[in-house]
C-alpha positions, 0 to 999 in steps of 0.5 A: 831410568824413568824420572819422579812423578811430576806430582810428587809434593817435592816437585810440585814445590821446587816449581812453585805450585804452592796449592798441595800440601807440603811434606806429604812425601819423604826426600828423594833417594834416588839419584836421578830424582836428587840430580832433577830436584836440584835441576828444578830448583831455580835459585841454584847455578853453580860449576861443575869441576872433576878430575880423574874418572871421568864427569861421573857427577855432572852426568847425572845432572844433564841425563836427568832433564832441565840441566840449563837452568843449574849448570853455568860450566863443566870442565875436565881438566884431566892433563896436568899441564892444562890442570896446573895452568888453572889451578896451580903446580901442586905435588899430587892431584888427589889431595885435599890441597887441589881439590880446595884450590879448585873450589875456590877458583871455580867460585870466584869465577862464577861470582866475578862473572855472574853476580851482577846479572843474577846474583839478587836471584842466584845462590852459586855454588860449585861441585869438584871432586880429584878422584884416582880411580881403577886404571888400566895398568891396575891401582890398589889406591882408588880414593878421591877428594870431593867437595862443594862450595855454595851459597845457601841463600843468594848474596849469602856468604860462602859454606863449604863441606870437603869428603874423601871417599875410598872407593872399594869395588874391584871394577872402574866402571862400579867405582865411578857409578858409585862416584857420581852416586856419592857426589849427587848425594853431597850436592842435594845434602848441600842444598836441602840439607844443610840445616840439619848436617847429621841427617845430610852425613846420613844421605851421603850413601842413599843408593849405595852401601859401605861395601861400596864407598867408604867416607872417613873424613867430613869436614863442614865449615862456612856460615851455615855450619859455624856451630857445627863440631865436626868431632860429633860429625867425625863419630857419625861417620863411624857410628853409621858404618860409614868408614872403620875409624875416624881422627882429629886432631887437639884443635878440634880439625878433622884429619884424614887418616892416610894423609897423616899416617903416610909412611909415618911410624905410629904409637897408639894407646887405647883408653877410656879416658874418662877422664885423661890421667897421669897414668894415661901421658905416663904410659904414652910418653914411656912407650914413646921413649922405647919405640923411637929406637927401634929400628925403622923408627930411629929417632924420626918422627912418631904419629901418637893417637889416643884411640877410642873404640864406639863399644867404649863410647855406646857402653858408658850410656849402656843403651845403644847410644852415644852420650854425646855430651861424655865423648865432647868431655874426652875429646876436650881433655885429650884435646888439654894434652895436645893429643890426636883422637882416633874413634874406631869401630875396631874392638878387636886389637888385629882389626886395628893393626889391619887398619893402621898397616893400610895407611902406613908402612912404617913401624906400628906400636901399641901401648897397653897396661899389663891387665890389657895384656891378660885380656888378650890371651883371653880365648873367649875372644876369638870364637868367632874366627875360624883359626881363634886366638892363632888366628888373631895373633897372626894378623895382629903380629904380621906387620912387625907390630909391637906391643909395649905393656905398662906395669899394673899395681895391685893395691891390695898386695902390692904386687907388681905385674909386668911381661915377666910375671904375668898369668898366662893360662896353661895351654897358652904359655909357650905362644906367649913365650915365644912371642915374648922372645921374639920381641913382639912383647916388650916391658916398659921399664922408664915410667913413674912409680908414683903413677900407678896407684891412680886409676881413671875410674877411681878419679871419676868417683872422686870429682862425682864426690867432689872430692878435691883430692882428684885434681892432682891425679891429672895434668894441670890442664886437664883439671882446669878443663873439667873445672872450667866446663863441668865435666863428668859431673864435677860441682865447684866446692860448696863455700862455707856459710860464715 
């Protein structure tokens, strides 16, 4: 692989030669330019520290040419005996746990041991990733946690951005190329990038595909990224095809997904959430009354999510894009009512069960409105698949998932529509019975009636009118939020003139 022109303005800048003209030329894509840029760059020093798969990053650093003056170290403690004696006993070697233990030792050793000599002149910074890759007994799991610590400035303080990747080629020696591709690409984003983080998440798969590497959590922190919310870095990974879904938890921290769901039951209910209602709390605290005794689930432990899909999040603007404002705005209110957020690219309800079933193997619930329900007997949705609807229902039923419906009012009737009454169309009536019989369909029964007259988009319309009426359609703290911040378009009431 031939290095970059040496007369490329990127290079002629790394080294010094401040005669051309600047920016002529866009960033480096390819790895071995990325790897040699940083080589180039005298400030950067910094250690190299991987578990598993192989020194796949660092290998880039020293095949593309002047690795001396940019790496202090490179080890590789694959024993676990060796491994624990530097970084601590820990449960497993691939999680977040480990990797964090073994960026904050690799860079206090660096600073202990070179700061005073060079440290005026030096921004550290140190790579490690703990990675499962293909064995040679096979792996179904080949995923890995990869993160660097630095100084973007030298004697600055310390930033910090984590990932976990999942690797999806079937063969060890693609999973660790497209390992050390990633890792190159979250170096040279934390080097030259991290004033624009956005556009540092885009770099992260320059020379791959998301066929390739699936990245579904990024968390950035530290004095370079204090005003960075990592919600909006959450939705870029997913609205850039990066990973399928994306989660956090109320209190703003990214989570990732397979860490909490681990052999958890999950409850999740679907929404807009334009704003948080009475309803929305009602339907997921009666589903979660009836999911926590069925079998499996018994009384333990339930992860709720509050899932929002992009195609609900890019139609509110009705352009293609995200009003990033509005999504802030939903994740502060159910952020008010202490909920975990799930951002997904899965509109179609079988996706979802697939996804939620490849983190856990314990019971799965989905909460619903009667209107949904109807919704998903609809045939015009499945056109695209092969078997159709059949189709449809037998991955989304497959994993004795469980659908838990919430009755629907109408407020011009009166009339009152559940698991029992609901208009199926003709041809679809005994799918729909069956399903119902086997238990796939259950009817809430412990929800409050006084609830169902509100409806998110009517709440909306109120708070846009400065209707006061809206506050009480609510949760107290999701008034207060709105009030506080001026969400959906809220005005405090004008006072009256004396």
């Amino acid at each position: 692989m031939s290095g970059p022109n040496p007369g490329s303005s990127w290079v002629r800048r790394l080294l010094g030669l401040r005669s051309y003209p600047v920016m002529t030329d866009t960033r480096p894509i390819d790895p071995h330019q990325k790897a040699l840029a940083i080589n180039l760059d005298r400030r950067r020093y910094g250690t190299f520290a991987e578990i598993g798969a192989g020194q796949e990053v660092v290998r880039w650093f020293f095949r593309a040419g002047g690795a001396a003056g940019t790496i202090a170290k490179s080890i590789s403690a694959y024993d676990m005996t060796v491994s624990d004696a530097i970084y601590g006993r820990g449960e497993r070697y691939v999680c977040r746990q480990r990797l964090e233990r073994m960026l904050e030792y690799e860079h206090g050793l660096n600073l202990e041991r070179l700061r005073e000599r060079r440290g005026n002149t030096t921004a550290f910074f140190v790579f490690a990733d703990t990675v499962k890759a293909a064995s040679y007994g096979g792996s179904s799991e080949c995923h890995g946690w990869m993160g660097v610590r630095f100084q973007s400035h030298p004697r600055d303080d310390d930033s910090q951005i984590i990932i976990h990747v999942n690797m999806l080629d079937r063969e060890k020696e693609a999973q660790q190329e497209a390992l050390g591709i990633v890792g190159v690409n979250l170096i040279y984003g934390a080097s030259f990038l991290f004033h624009e983080p956005e556009q540092l998440v885009e770099s992260l798969l320059d020379s791959l595909t998301t066929a390739r590497i699936e990245i579904d959590m990024i968390e950035f922190s530290g004095i370079e990224f204090r005003h960075v919310d990592n919600r909006l870095m959450s939705l870029k990974l997913v609205q850039l095809g990066l990973t399928g879904a994306a989660m956090f938890a109320a209190d703003g921290a990214v989570l990732q997904p397979s860490e909490v769901l681990y052999k958890k039951a999950v409850l999740v209910e679907r929404g807009s959430f334009r704003p948080v209602t009475h309803v929305n709390v009602d339907m997921l605290e009666s589903a979660r009354e009836k999911f926590s005794r069925e079998p499996g689930v018994d009384g333990g432990p339930v992860v709720a999510l509050m899932e929002i899909t992009m195609r609900n999040l890019i139609t509110t603007m009705g352009s293609g894009t995200v009003d990033v404002h509005d999504f802030l705005a939903r994740a502060d209110v159910l952020a008010a009512c202490g909920m975990t957020v799930l951002i997904s690219d899965y509109f179609e309800y079988y996706r979802l069960a697939a996804y939620l079933a490849r983190h856990t193997k314990g019971k799965i619930g989905v909460v619903m409105g009667a209107a949904s329900l109807a919704e998903l007997f609809d045939e015009q949705f499945y056109a695209a698949l092969a078997g159709g609807i059949l189709e449809s229902f037998g991955r989304l039923f497959k994993n004795d998932l469980k659908l838990f419906i919430y009755p629907f009012l109408d407020q011009a009737t009166g009339a009152l529509t559940t698991v029992q009454n609901l208009a199926i169309a003709p041809g679809l009536r005994k799918l729909y019975d069956y399903l119902v019989d086997r238990g796939c369909i259950e009817q809430l029964e412990s929800y409050h009636p006084e609830y169902l007259t509100i409806f998110s988009r009517e709440v909306l319309r109120r708070i846009k009118a400065c209707d006061p009426s809206w506050e009480a359609m609510v949760p107290g703290g999701v008034a207060e939020v709105i009030k506080h911040s001026a969400f959906f378009d809220y005005r405090p009431p004008v006072a009256a003139s004396a």
